[in-house]
C-alpha positions as CSV (number, residue, x, y, z in Angstrom):
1,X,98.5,95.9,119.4
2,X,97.7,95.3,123.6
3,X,94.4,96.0,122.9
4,X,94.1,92.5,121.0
5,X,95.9,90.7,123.9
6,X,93.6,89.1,126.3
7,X,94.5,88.6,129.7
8,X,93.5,85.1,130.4
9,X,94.9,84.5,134.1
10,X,92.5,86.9,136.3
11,X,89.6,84.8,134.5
12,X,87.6,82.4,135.7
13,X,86.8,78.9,134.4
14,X,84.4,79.1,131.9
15,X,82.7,81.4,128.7
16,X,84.1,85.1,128.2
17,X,83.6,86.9,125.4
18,X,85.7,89.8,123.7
19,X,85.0,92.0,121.0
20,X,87.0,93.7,118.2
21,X,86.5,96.1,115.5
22,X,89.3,95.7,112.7
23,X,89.7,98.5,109.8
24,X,92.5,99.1,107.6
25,X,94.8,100.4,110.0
26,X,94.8,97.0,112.2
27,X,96.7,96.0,108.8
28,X,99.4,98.4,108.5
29,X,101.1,96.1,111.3
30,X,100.8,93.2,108.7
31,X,101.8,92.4,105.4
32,X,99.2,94.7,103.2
33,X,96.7,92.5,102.1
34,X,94.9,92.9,98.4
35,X,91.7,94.8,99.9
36,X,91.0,98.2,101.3
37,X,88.2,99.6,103.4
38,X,88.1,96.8,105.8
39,X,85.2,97.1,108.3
40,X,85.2,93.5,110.5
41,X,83.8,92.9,113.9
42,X,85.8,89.8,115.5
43,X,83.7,88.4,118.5
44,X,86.2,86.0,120.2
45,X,84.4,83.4,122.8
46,X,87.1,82.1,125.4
47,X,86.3,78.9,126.7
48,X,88.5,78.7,130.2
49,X,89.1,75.3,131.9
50,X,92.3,74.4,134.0
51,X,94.6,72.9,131.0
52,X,93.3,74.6,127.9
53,X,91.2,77.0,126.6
54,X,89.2,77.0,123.7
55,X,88.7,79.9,121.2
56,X,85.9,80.4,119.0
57,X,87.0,83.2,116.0
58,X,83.4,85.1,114.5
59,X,83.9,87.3,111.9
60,X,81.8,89.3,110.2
61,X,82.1,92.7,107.7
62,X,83.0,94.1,104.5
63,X,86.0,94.9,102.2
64,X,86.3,96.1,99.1
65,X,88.2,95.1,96.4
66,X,88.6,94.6,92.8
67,X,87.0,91.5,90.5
68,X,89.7,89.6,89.3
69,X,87.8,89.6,86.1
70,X,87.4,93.3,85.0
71,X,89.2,95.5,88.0
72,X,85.7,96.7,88.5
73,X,85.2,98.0,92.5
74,X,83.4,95.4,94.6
75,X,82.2,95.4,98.3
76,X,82.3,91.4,100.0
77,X,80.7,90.7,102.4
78,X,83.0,88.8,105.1
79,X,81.7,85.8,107.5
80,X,83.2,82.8,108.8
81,X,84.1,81.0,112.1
82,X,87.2,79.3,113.6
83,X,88.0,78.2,116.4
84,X,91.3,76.8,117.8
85,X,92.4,75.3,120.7
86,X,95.1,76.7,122.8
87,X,97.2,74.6,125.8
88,X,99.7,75.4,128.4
89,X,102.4,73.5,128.2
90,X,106.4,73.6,129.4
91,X,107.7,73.5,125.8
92,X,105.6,75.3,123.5
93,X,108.3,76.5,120.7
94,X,108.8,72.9,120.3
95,X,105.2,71.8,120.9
96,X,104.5,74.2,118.2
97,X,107.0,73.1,115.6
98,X,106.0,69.7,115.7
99,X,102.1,69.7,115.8
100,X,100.4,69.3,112.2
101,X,97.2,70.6,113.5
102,X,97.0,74.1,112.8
103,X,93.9,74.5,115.1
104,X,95.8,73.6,118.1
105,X,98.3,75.9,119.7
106,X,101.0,75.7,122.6
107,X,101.7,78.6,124.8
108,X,104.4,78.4,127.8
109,X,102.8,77.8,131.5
110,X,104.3,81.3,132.2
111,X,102.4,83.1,129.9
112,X,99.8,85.5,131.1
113,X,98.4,87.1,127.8
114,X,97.2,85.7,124.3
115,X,97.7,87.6,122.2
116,X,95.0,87.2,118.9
117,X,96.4,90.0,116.4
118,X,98.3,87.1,114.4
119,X,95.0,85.0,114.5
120,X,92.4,88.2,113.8
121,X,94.6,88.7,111.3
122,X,94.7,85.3,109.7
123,X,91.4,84.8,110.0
124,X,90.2,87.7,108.6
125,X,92.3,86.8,105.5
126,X,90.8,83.8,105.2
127,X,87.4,85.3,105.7
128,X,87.8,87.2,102.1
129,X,86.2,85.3,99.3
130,X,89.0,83.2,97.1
131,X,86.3,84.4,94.0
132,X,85.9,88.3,93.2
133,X,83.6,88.5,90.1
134,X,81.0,91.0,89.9
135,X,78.4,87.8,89.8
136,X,75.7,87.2,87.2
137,X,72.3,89.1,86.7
138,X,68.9,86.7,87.5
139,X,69.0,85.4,83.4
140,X,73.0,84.5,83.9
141,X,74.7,87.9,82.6
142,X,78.0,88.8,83.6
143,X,77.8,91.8,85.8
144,X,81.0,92.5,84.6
145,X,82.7,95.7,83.0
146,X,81.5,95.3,79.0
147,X,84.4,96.9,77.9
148,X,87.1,95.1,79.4
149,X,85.0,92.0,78.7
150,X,85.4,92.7,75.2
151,X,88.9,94.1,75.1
152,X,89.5,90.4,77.0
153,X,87.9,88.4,74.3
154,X,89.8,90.6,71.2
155,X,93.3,90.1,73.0
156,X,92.4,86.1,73.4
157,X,91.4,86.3,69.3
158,X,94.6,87.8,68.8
159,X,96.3,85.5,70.9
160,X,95.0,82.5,68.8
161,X,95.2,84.3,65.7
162,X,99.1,84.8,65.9
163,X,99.9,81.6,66.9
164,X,101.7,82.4,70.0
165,X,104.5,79.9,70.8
166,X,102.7,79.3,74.3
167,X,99.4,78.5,72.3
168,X,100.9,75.9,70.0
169,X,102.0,74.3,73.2
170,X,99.2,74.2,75.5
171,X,97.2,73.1,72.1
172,X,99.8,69.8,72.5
173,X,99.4,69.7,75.7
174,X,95.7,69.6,75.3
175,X,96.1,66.6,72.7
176,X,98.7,64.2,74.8
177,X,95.6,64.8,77.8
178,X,93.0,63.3,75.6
């Protein structure tokens, strides 16, 4: 993973930029995340003074994975920026632990490298869309497998049909709300 670390002490004060291409493999050092066929470029822009630098996160790509509706394949189209603010400090385990700002991080005086896997990675994560659905057609269709859409709706019939014990309940649920 050195090829994510940047070494930040041989650069001068001011903009540098880095970029990164990220595929599946990047993710194998990770927890696996729900998508496959990753292809994201991560431009980072380092912004270099004297007590801090500042770190701007572009991300921009595809992954595919499956609607959460009807398992059909989908390609998503990633994009989203972050940026986070990183400062030198004596104590930055305990700087760390204590700040509630997640865009703000500590690293030791000593410290020569940053290294932005953790972050690529993060970010990239939360670059995914929280919503897979195939989407809706230009009259408001579900692009979505028929099939499963109906096999859905005749398992929910059956559902209320038998009077599950979970249905009876969210029923009196639904009543003590109102």
């Amino acid at each position: 993973m050195r090829e994510y670390d940047i070494a930040f002490v041989g650069l001068r004060p001011g903009i540098h930029e880095f970029e990164y291409e990220v595929k599946d493999k990047f993710f194998e050092n990770f927890t696996k995340p729900d998508f496959h066929d990753c292809i994201a470029k991560v431009k980072v822009q380092l912004d270099k003074s004297a007590s801090l630098m500042l770190l701007k996160f572009d991300i921009d790509g595809t992954v595919e994975a499956n609607c959460d509706r009807c398992g059909n394949p989908l390609k998503l189209n990633l994009w989203d920026e972050f940026n986070l603010v990183v400062k030198a400090v004596d104590n930055a385990d305990e700087m760390n632990n204590s700040e509630d700002d997640p865009d703000i991080y500590y690293i030791s005086r000593t410290e020569t490298h940053l290294h932005l896997a953790e972050w690529i990675y993060e970010f990239v994560l939360l670059s995914v869309p929280n919503q897979r659905t195939c989407g809706e057609d230009e009259k408001g269709n579900s692009l979505c497998n028929k099939k499963v859409l109906k096999m859905l709706e005749q398992m929910e019939k059956r559902t209320l049909e038998n009077n599950h014990p979970l249905q009876k309940e969210l029923e009196q649920f639904k009543k003590n709300k109102n």
